[in-house]
C-alpha positions as CSV (number, residue, x, y, z in Angstrom):
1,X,-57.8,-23.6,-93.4
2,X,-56.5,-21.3,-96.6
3,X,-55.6,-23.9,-99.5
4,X,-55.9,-21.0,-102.2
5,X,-54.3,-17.4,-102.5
6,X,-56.1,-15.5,-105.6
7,X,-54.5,-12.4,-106.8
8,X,-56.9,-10.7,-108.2
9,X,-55.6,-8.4,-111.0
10,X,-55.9,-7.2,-115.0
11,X,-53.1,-9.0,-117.0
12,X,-50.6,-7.6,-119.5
13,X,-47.8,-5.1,-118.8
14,X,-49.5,-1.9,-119.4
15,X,-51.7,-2.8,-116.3
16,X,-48.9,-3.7,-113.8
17,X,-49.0,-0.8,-112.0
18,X,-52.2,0.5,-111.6
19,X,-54.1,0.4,-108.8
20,X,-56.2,-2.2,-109.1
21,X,-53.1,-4.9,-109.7
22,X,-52.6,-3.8,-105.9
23,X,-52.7,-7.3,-105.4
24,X,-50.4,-8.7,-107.9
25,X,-47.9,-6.3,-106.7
26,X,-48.3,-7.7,-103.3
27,X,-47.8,-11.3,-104.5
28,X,-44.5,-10.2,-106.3
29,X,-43.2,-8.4,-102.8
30,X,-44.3,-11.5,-100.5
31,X,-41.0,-12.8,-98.9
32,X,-41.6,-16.0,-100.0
33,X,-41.7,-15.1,-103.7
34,X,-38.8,-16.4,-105.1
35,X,-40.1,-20.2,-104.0
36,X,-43.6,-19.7,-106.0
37,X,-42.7,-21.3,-109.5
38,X,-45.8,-20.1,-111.3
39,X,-47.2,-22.4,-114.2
40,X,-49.4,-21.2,-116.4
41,X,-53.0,-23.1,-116.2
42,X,-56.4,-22.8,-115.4
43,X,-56.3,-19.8,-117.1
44,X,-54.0,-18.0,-115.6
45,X,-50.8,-18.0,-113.5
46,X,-50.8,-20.7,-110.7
47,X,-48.0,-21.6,-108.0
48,X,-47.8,-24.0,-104.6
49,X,-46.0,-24.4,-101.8
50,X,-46.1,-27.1,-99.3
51,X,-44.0,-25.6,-96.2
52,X,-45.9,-22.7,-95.6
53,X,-48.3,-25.2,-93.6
54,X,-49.6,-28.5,-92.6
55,X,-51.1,-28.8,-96.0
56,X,-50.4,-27.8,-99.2
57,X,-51.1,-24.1,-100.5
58,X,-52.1,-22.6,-104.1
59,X,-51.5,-19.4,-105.4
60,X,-53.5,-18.1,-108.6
61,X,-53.3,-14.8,-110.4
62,X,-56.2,-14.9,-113.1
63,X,-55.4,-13.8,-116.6
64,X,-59.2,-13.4,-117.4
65,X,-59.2,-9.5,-116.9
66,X,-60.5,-8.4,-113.3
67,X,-64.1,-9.0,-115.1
68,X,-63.9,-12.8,-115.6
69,X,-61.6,-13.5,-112.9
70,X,-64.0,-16.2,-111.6
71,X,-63.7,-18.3,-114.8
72,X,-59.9,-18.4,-113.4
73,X,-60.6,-19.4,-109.7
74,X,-63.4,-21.5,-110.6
75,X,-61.5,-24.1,-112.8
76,X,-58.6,-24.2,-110.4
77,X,-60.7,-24.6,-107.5
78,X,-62.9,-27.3,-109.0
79,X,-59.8,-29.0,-110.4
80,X,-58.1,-29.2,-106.8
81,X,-61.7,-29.7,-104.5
82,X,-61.1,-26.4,-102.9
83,X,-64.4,-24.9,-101.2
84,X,-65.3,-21.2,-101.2
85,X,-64.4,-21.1,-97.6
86,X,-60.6,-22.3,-98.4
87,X,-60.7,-19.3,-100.6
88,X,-58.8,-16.0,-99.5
89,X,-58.8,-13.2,-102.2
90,X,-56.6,-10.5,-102.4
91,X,-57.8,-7.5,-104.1
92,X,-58.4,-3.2,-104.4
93,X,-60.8,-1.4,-102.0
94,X,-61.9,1.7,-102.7
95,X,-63.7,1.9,-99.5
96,X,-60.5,2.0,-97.9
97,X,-58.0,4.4,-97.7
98,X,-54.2,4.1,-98.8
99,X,-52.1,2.3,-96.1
100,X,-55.5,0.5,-94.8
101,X,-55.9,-3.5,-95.1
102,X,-58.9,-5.3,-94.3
103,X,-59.3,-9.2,-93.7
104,X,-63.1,-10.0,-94.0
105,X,-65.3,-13.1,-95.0
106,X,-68.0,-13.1,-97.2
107,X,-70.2,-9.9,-97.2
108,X,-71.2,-7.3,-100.0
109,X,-69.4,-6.9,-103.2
110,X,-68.9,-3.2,-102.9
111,X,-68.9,-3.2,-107.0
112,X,-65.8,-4.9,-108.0
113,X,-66.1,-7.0,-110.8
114,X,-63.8,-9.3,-110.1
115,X,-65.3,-10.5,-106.5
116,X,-68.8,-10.3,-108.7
117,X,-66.9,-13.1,-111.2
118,X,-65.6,-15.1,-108.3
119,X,-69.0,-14.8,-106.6
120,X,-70.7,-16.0,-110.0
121,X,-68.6,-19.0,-110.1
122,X,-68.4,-20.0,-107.2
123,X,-72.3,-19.4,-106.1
124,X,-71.4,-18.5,-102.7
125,X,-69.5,-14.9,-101.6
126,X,-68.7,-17.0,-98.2
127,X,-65.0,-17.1,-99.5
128,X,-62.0,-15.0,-97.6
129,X,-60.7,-11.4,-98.6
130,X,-58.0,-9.2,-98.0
131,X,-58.6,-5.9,-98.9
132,X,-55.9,-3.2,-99.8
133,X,-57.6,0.0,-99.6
134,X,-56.5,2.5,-102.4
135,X,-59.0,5.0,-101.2
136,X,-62.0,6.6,-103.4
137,X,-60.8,8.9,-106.2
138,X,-61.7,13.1,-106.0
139,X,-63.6,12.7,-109.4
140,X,-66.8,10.2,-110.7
141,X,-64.2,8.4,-113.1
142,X,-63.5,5.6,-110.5
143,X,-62.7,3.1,-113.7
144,X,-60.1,5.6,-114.7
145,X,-58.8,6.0,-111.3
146,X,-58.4,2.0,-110.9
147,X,-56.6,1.6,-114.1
148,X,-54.2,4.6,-113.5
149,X,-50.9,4.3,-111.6
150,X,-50.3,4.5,-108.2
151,X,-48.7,8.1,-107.6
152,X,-44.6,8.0,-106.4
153,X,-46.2,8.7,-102.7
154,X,-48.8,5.6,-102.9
155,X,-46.0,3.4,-104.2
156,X,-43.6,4.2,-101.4
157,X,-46.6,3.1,-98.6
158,X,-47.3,0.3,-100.3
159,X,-43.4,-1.3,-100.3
160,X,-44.1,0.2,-96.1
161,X,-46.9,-1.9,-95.8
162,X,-46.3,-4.9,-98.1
163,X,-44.7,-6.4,-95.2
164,X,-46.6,-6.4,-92.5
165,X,-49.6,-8.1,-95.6
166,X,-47.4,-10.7,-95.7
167,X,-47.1,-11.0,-91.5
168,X,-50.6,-11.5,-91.7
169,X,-51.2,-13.7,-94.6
170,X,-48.7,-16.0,-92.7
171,X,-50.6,-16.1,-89.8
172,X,-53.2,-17.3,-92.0
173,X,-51.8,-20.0,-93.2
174,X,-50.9,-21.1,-89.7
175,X,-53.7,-20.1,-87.4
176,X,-57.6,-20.2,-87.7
177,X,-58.4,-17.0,-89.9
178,X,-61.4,-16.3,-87.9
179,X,-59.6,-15.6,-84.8
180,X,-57.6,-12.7,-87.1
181,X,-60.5,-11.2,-87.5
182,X,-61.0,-8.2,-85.1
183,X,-57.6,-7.4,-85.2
184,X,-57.2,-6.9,-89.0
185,X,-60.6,-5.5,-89.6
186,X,-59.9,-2.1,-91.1
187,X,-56.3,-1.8,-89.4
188,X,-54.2,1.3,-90.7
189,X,-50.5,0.3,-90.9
190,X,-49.2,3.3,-91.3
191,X,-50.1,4.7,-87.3
């Protein structure tokens, strides 16, 4: 069972819509937004809902920077007894291409900082991840090309496949992740 959302991201306006606040954007477009009352704690933005599932759900969006994002998850988790494993993290994928979402447990680290903080944290990578691919950039400047803006054509696939994120986050919540698996591994939405 999923008991924590993280959205992993890089606070502050001037970040909002780059690419690696893919996951923020995502949390802002879920169609159960407008219940999430988010508080500020744990050092960062947190929110909860109790009818998404038979038990009650948390929703975090670190304001550590993408770097220290595991200082974030790490006090919220600790405060609320949530395990690794009732961890799902939503975050950038560079090994993905645009329109491409991943569901995955545990594994590598592929580089990102923040899963490198959350991993830190919580000793363990054995926690949840959905990945939105934003694909590799044509350049070596891949911290430039996660802190730029998605281009108009990137943001109009994203508000395509926001959606169908969100069919799958709520199958989540109300079946056993693992048997999600295969069907989300690497699934292009846009075919």
């Amino acid at each position: 069972m999923i008991n924590l959302v993280v959205f992993l991201g890089n606070y502050g306006h001037r970040y909002s819509g780059n690419r690696h606040n893919v996951a923020w954007q995502f949390a802002d477009n879920l169609p159960f937004a407008h219940k999430l009352s988010w508080q500020s704690k744990f050092k960062g933005q947190y929110a909860t809902l109790d009818d998404l599932c038979s038990e009650r759900v948390y929703f975090l969006k670190p304001e550590t920077y993408m770097n220290l994002s595991g200082e974030s998850i790490g006090e919220l988790s600790r405060f609320f007894k949530i395990s690794a494993e009732q961890i799902l993290v939503v975050h950038d994928e560079l090994e993905l291409p645009v329109g491409t979402i991943s569901l995955k447990k545990g594994g590598g680290l592929g580089g990102h900082n923040g899963l490198r903080s959350a991993k830190a944290v919580l000793g363990t990578a054995d926690f949840w991840r959905l990945r939105f691919g934003i694909g590799r950039p044509q350049h070596d400047d891949v911290a430039g090309y996660v802190l730029s803006d998605f281009t108009a054509d990137e943001k109009i696939i994203f508000q395509q496949i926001f959606p169908q994120a969100a069919e799958l986050l709520e199958q989540i919540f109300s079946d056993n992740p693992d048997k999600l698996l295969s069907k989300w591994n690497k699934k292009n939405l846009l075919l």
